[in-house]
C-alpha positions as CSV (number, residue, x, y, z in Angstrom):
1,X,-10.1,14.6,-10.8
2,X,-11.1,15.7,-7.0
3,X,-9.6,15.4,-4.0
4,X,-11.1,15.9,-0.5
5,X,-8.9,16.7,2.2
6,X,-10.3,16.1,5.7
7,X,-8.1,16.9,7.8
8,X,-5.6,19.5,8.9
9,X,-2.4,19.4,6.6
10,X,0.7,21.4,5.3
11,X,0.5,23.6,2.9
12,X,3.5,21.7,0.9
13,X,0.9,18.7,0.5
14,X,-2.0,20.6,-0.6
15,X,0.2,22.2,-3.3
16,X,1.3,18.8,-4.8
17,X,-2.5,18.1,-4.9
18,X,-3.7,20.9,-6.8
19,X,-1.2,20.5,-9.6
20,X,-3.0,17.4,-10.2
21,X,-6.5,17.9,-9.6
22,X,-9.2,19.7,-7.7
23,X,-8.6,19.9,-4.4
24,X,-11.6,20.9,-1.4
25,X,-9.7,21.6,1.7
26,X,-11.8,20.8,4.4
27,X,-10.5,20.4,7.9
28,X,-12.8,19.4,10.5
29,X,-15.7,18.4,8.4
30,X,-18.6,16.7,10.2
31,X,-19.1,13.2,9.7
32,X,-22.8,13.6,8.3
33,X,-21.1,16.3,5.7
34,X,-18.6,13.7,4.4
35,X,-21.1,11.1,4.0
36,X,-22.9,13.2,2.0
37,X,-20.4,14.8,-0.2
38,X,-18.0,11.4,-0.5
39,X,-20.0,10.2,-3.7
40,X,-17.7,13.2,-6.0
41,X,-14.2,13.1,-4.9
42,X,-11.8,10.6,-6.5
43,X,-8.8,10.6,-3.6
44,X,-9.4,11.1,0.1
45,X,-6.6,12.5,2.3
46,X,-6.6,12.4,5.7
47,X,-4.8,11.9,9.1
48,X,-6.3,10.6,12.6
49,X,-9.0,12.7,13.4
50,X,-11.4,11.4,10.1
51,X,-12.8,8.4,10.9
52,X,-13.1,6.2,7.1
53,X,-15.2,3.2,8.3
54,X,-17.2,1.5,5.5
55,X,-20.1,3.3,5.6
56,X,-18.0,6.4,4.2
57,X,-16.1,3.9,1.8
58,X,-19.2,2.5,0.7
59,X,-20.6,6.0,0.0
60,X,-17.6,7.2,-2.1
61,X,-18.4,5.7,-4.9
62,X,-15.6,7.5,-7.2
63,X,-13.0,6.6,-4.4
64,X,-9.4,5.4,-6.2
65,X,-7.5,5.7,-3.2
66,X,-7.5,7.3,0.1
67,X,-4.0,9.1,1.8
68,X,-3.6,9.0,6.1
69,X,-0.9,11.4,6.1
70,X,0.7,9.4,9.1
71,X,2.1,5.9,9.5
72,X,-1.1,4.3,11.5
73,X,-3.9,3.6,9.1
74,X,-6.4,2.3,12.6
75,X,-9.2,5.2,11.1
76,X,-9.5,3.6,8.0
77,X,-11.3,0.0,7.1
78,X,-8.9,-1.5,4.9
79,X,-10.5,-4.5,4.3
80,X,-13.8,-2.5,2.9
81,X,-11.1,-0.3,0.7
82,X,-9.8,-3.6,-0.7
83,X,-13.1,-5.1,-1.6
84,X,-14.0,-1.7,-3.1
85,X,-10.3,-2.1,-5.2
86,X,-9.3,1.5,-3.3
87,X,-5.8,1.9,-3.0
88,X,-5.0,2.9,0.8
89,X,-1.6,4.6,1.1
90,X,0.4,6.1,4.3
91,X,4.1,7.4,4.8
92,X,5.6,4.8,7.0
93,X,8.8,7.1,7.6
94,X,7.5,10.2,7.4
95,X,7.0,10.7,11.1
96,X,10.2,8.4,12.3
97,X,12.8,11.1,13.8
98,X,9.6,13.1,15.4
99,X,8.1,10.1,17.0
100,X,11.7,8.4,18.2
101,X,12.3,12.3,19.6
102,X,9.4,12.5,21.3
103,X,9.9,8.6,23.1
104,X,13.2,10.2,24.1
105,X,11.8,13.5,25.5
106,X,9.3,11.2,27.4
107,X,12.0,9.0,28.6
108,X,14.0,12.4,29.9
109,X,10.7,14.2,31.7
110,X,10.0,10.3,33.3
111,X,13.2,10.2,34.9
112,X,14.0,14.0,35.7
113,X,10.3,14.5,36.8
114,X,10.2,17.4,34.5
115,X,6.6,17.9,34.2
116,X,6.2,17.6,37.8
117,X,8.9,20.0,38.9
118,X,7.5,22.8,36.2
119,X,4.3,22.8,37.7
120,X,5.7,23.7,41.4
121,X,7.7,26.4,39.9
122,X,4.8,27.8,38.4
123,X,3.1,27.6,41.3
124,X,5.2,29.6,43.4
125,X,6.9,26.5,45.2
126,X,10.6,26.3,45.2
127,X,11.0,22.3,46.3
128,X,13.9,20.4,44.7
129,X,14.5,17.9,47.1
130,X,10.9,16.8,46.0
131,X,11.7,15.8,42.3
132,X,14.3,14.3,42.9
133,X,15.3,11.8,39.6
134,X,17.7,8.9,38.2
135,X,19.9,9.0,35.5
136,X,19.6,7.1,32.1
137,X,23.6,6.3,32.2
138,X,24.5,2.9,32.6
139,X,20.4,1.8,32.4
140,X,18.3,-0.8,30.6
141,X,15.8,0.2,28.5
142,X,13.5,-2.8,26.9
143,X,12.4,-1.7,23.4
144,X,9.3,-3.5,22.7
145,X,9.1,-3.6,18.2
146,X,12.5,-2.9,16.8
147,X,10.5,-1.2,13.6
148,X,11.9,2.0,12.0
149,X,10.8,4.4,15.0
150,X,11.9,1.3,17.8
151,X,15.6,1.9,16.2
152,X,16.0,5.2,15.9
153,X,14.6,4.7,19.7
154,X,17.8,2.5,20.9
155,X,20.1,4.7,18.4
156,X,19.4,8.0,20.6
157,X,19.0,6.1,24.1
158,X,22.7,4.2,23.3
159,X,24.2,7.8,23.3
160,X,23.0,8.1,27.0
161,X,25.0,5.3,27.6
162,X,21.9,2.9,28.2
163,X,22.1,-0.9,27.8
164,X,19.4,-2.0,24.7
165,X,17.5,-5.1,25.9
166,X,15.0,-6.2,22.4
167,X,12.1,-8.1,22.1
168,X,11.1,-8.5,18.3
169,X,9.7,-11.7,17.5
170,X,9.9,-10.6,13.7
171,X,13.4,-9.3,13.6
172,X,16.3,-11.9,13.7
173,X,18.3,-12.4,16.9
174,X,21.4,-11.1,14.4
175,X,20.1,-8.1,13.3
176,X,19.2,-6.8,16.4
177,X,22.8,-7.4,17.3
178,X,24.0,-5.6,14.6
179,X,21.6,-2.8,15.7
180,X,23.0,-2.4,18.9
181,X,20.7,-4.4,20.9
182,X,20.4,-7.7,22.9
183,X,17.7,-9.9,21.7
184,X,15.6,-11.1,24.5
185,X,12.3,-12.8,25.4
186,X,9.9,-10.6,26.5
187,X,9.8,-12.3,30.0
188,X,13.8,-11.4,30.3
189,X,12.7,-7.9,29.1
190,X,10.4,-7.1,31.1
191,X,12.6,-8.6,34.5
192,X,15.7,-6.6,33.4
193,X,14.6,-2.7,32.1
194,X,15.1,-0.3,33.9
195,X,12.7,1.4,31.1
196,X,10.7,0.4,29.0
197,X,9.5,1.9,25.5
198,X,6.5,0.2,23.3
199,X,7.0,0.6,19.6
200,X,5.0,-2.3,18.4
201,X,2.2,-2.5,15.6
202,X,-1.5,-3.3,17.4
203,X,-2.2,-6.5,16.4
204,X,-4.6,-9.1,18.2
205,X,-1.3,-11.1,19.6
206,X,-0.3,-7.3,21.1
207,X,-3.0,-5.7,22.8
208,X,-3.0,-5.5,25.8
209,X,0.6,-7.0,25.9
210,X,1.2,-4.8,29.0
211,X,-1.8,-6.0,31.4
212,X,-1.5,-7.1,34.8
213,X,0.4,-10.4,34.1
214,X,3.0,-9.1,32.5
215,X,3.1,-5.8,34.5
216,X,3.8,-8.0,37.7
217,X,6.9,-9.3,36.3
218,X,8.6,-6.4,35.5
219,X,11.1,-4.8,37.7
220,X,9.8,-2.5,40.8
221,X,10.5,1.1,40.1
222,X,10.0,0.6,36.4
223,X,8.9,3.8,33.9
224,X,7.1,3.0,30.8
225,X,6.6,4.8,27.8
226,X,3.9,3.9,25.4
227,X,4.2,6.4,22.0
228,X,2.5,3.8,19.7
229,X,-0.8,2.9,20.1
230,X,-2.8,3.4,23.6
231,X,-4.2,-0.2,23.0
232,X,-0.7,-2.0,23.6
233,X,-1.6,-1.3,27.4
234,X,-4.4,-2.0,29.9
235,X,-5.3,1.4,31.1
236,X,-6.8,-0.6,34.5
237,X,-3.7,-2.5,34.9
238,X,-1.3,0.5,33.9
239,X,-3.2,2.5,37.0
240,X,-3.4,0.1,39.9
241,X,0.9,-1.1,39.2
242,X,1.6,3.2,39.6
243,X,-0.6,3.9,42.5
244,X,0.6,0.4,44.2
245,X,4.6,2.1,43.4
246,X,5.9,-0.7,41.6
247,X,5.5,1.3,38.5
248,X,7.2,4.8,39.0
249,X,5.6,6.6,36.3
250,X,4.3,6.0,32.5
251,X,4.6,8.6,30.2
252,X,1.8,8.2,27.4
253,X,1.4,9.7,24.0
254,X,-1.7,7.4,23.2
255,X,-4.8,6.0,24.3
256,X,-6.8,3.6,24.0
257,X,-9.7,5.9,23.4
258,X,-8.7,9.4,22.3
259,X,-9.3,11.8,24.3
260,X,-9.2,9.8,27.1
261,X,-12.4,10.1,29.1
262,X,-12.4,12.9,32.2
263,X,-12.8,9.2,34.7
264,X,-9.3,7.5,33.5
265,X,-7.7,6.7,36.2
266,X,-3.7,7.2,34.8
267,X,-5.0,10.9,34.5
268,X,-5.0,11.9,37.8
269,X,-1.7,10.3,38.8
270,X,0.8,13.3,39.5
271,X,3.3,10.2,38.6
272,X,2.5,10.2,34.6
273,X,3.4,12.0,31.8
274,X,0.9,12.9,29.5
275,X,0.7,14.0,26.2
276,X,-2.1,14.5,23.3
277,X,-0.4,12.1,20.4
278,X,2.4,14.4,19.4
279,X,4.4,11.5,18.2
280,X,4.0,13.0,14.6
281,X,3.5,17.0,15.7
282,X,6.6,18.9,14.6
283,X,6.9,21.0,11.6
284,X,9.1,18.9,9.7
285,X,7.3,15.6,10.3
286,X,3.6,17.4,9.0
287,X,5.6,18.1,6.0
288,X,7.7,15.2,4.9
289,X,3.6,13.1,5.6
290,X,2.0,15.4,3.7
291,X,4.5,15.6,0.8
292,X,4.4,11.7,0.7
293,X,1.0,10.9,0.8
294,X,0.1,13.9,-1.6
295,X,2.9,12.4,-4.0
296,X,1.4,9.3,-3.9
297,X,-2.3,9.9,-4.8
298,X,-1.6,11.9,-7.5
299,X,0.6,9.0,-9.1
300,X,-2.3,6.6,-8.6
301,X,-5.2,9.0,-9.8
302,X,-2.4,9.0,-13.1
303,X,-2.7,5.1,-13.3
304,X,0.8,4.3,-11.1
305,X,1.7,2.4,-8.6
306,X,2.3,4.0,-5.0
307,X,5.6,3.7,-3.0
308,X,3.8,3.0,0.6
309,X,0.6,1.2,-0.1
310,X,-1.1,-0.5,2.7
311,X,-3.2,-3.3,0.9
312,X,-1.1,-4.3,-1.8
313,X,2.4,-5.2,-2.1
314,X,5.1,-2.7,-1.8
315,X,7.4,-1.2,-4.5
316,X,10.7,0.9,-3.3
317,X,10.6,4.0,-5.4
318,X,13.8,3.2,-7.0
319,X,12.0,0.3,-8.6
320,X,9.0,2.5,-10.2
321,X,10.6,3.6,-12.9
322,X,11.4,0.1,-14.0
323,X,8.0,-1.8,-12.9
324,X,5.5,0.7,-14.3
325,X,5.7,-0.3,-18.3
326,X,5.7,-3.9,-17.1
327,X,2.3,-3.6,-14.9
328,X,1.0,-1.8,-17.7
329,X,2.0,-4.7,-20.3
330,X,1.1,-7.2,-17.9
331,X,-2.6,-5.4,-17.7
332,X,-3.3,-4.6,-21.1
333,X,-2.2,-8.4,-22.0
334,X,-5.1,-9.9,-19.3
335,X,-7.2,-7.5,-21.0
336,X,-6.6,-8.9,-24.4
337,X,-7.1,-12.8,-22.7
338,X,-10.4,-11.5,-21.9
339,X,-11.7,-10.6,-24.9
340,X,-10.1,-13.5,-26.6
341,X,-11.5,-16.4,-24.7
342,X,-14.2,-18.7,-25.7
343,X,-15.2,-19.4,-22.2
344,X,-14.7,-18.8,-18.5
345,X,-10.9,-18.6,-17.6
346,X,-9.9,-20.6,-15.0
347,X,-6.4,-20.4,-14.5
348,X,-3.8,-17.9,-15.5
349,X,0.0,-18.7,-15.7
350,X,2.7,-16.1,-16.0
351,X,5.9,-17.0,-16.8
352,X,9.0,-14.6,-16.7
353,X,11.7,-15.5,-18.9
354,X,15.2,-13.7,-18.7
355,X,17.2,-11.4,-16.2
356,X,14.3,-9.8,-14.3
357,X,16.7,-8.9,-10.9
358,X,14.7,-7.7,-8.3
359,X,11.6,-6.6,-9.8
360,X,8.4,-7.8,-8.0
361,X,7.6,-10.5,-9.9
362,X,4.6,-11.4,-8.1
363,X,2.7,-7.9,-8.3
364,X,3.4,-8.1,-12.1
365,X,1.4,-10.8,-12.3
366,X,-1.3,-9.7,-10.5
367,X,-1.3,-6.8,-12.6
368,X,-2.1,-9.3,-15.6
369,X,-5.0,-11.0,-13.1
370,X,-6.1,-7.0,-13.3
371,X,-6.9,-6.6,-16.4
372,X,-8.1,-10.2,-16.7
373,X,-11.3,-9.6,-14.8
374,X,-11.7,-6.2,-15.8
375,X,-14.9,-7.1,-18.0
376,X,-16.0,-9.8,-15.8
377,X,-16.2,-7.8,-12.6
378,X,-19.2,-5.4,-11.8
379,X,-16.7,-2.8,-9.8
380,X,-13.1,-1.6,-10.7
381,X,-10.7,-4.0,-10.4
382,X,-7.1,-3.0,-9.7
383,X,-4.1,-4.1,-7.7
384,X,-5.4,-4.2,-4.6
385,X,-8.6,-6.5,-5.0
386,X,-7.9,-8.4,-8.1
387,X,-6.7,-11.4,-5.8
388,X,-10.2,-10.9,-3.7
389,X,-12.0,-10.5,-7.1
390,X,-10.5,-13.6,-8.5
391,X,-10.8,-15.7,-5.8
392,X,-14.6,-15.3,-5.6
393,X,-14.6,-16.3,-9.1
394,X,-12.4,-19.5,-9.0
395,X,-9.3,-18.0,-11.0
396,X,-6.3,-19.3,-10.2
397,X,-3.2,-16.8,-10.4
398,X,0.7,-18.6,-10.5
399,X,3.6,-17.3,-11.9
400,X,7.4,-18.8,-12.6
401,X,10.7,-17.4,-13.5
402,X,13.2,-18.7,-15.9
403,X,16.4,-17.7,-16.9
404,X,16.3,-18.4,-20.8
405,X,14.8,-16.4,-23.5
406,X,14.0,-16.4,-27.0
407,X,13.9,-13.4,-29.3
408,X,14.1,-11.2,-26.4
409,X,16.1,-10.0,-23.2
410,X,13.1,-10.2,-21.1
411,X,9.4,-11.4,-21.7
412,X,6.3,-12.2,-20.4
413,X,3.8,-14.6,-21.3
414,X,0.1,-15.1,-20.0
415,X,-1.3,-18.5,-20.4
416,X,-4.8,-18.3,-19.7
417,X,-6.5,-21.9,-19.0
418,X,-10.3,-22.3,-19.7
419,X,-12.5,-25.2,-20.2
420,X,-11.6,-25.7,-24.0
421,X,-7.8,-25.7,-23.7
422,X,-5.0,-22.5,-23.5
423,X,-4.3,-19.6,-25.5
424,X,-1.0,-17.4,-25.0
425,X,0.1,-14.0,-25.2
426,X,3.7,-13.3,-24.9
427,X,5.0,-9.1,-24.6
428,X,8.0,-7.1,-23.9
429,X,9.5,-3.9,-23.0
430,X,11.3,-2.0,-25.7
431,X,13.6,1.0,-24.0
432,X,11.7,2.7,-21.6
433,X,8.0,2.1,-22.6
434,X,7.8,0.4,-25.5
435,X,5.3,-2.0,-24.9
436,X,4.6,-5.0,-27.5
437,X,3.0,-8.3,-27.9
438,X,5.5,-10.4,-29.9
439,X,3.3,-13.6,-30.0
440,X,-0.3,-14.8,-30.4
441,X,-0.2,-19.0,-29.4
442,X,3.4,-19.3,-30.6
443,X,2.6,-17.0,-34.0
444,X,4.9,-14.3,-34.3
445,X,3.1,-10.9,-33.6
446,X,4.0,-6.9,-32.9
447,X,1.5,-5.4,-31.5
448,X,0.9,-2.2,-29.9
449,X,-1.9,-3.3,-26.8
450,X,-3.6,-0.2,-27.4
451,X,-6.8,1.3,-28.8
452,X,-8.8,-0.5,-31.1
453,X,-7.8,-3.6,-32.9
454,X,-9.7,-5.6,-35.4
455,X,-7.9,-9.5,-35.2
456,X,-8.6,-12.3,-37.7
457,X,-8.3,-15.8,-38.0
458,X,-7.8,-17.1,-41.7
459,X,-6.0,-19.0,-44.5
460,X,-3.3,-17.7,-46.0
461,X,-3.8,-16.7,-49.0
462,X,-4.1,-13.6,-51.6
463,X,-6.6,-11.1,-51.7
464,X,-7.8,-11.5,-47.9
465,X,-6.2,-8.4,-46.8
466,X,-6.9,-6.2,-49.1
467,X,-10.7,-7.0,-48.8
468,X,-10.6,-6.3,-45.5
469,X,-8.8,-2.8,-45.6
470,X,-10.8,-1.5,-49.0
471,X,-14.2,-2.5,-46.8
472,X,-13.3,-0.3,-43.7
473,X,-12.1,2.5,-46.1
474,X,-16.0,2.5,-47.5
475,X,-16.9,2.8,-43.7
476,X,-14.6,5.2,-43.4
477,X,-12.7,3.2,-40.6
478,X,-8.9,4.2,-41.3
479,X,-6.2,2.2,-40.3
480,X,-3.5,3.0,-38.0
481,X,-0.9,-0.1,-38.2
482,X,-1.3,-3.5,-39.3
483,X,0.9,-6.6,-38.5
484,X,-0.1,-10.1,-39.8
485,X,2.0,-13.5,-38.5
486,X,1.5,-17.0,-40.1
487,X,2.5,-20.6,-39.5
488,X,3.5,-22.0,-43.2
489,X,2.6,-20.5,-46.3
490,X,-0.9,-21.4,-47.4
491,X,-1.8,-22.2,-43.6
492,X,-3.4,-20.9,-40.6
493,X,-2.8,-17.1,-40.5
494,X,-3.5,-14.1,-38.5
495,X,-4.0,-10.0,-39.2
496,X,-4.4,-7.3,-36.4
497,X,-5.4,-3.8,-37.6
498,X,-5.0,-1.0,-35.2
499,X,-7.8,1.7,-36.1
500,X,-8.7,4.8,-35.7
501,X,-12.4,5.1,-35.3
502,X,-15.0,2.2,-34.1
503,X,-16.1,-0.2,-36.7
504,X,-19.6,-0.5,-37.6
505,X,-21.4,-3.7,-36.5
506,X,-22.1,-3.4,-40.6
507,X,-18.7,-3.9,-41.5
508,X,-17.2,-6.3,-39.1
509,X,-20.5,-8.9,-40.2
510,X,-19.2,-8.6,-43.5
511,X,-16.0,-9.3,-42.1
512,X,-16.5,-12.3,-40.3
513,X,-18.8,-13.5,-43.7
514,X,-16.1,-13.1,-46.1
515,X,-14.6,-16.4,-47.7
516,X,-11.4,-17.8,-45.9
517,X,-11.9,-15.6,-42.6
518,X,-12.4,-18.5,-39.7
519,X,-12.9,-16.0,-37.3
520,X,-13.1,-12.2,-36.6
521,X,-12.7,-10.1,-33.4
522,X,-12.8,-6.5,-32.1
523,X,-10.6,-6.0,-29.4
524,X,-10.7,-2.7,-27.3
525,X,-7.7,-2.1,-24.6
């Protein structure tokens, strides 16, 4: 395996890689050199400065998954990665004390004029009645996104005695309560703070949320700090309210364009605070990113599921442990259904019976719709595009949960729906990873899904068996395990062999020829 790294990152990251793979280390690299060199790496790790559009995605044609060793993913086209079934990770807390620090730092040199005042030192002036500043004690500051880094935010601000004012429309009026804060439309927000801090995802609904609308109904005097992303504000706007006064100052980590061009107005206001997106630049921060993103390429270039992933749903880490042999059942099972079905699948049903707790149920079942479509599908299909992949097919995915069982604490079954009726597949978890099928359309089965495996349809009765195994031994096919399930004696019967080695087209003719054999299969997983 080979990984490309991009971009400048700690060393702690790039030793986490190279225990896993082949690493090129590559900061800086021209975009015309990763175009060309894309096509042979399996993992790409970057942070802001490589631009991942899908002309770079499209080129990697290797690509598993791609790293931003940060929390903002805006460099990279997700939507491409999920057509191309990449797995896009970041490390959404990684950077949370250094970029609620920095908010507070800017805060602190907004309302003590630091920057200012350390300028006319330097120069030789000695003029403190010029910077005069204003205190944060007993002040309201409006947080705008009440996310991790929006928190920590009002955590630190509510030791400087400041009142919290919150607009979140996604966060309930009682949590922000419990967080300290008062919930508030923005409109009250933006009337009441003394300060204001922007902490809010770019989405279409927030850009340009500050603009010169809402600017005008803020409070004269106001300071703003923007350390999320530069398009949250209308640079235009943001100018004309500070040179007219009514804003005092705006200290800004980000910009709409980065750098800003030399012609941006907010610039060459002595009022600002400027800084060159630092909300993730300490030394602790460009480890914990790097750590976390490097962790979690190497356990998807193993076949696992990451803890942050961007386009598909998320699993906590303390989950992992418990999820993995079930994604892997789950995808080895749709695999099977594949290979079994007399024509085009249609719908598949997963059902859940037992005590699952808080498992993700849902991603599960998409790991089933994984394997699935695996044959059908002319790119890799994983996690992240098997929904995509399935929808463009017209396969249906549901699942359901029930509290019952049968034999076992907790099962799965896969009911795949075609044309020509149902078949079923039901699988379990033994200890930690044991992984079995228990049952072939209600026949009582124990399967390994694994390797190669030979599966008949036939009558029950004598001598069928032990025609088949004598003729694989003449073809020097040896068996590795063997499990055969019936409904009545002298009925409708089946036999898996697990072997070793491929089975000549030869043999399994004969197979499928021999008297009492309705049907014969060769299943690979």
């Amino acid at each position: 395996m080979r990984v490309l790294v991009s971009d400048s990152v700690s060393e702690e990251g790039l030793a986490i890689l190279r225990q896993a793979a082949e690493v090129d280390y590559q900061p800086n690299l021209p975009r015309e050199t990763l175009l060309s060199v894309i096509g042979g790496y399996d993992a790409l790790m970057v942070r802001s400065q490589t631009r991942v559009d899908a002309a770079v995605i499209e080129a990697g044609t290797r690509l598993k998954v791609i790293g931003r060793a940060g929390v903002g993913v805006d460099n990279i086209d997700v939507e491409s990665a999920t057509q191309r079934g990449i797995v896009v990770v970041n490390s959404p807390e990684g950077n949370t004390i250094a970029a609620a620090e920095l908010a507070m730092a800017h805060l602190l040199a907004l309302a003590r004029r630091i920057p200012q005042a350390d300028r006319s030192v330097r120069a030789g002036e000695w003029q403190r009645n010029q910077f005069v500043g204003v205190e944060l004690w007993r002040k309201t500051l409006g947080v705008i996104g009440m996310g991790k880094i929006g928190r920590e935010v009002a955590r630190r601000a509510r030791a400087f005695g400041m009142r919290i004012v919150a607009y979140d429309p996604f966060v309930p009026d009682a949590h922000l309560q419990q967080l300290g804060a008062e919930p508030a439309p923005l409109e009250t927000l933006l009337r009441e703070s003394d300060f204001i801090t922007l902490h809010a995802p770019l989405t279409p609904e927030t850009r340009h949320l500050l603009n010169r609308e809402t600017l005008a109904q803020t409070k004269p005097g106001v300071r703003i700090v923007n350390c999320a992303r530069g398009e949250l504000i209308d640079p235009d706007a943001l100018a004309e309210f500070v040179e007219s006064g009514h804003v005092a100052g705006a200290a800004l980590d980000v910009f709409p364009t980065e750098p800003p061009p030399p012609d941006l107005k907010l610039l060459h206001q002595p009022q600002n605070v400027l800084t060159p997106h630092l909300g993730a630049s300490t030394q602790e921060a460009q480890v914990k990113v790097a750590v976390d993103v490097a962790e979690q390429i190497v356990t998807v270039l193993q076949g696992g599921a990451p803890r942050s992933p961007v386009n598909l749903p998320p699993i906590p880490s303390e989950l992992m442990t418990r999820v993995a042999p079930y994604l892997k059942l789950a995808e080895q099972m749709g695999k099977l259904h594949s290979q079994l079905a007399d024509a085009p699948i249609e719908r598949l049903h997963a059902i859940f019976s037992g005590e699952w707790g808080d498992l993700p149920l849902d991603v599960i079942a998409r790991a089933g719709l994984a394997g699935l479509l695996q044959r059908a599908a002319d790119a890799p299909v994983n996690l992240v595009n098997a929904p995509l992949i399935a929808q463009q097919r017209g396969v249906q995915l549901e699942w359901s949960a029930r509290p019952e069982t049968e034999l076992y604490p907790d099962t799965l079954t896969l009911i795949a729906h075609s044309t020509r009726g149902s078949q079923q597949l039901t699988g379990t978890v033994f200890g930690r990873a044991d992984l079995r099928i228990t049952h072939l359309n209600h026949l009582f089965v124990d399967i390994r899904p694994e390797g190669i495996l030979l599966m008949t349809e036939h009558h029950d009765q004598p001598g069928i068996i032990g025609r088949v195994g004598a003729l694989l031994g003449s073809h020097q096919v040896n068996i590795a395990g063997m499990h055969v399930g019936r409904e009545s004696p002298g009925g409708r019967a089946v036999m898996i062999l697990q072997v070793d080695n491929p089975i000549p087209n030869e043999a399994f003719e004969q197979i499928r020829q021999m008297d009492g054999v309705a049907n014969a299969r060769v299943v690979v997983l």
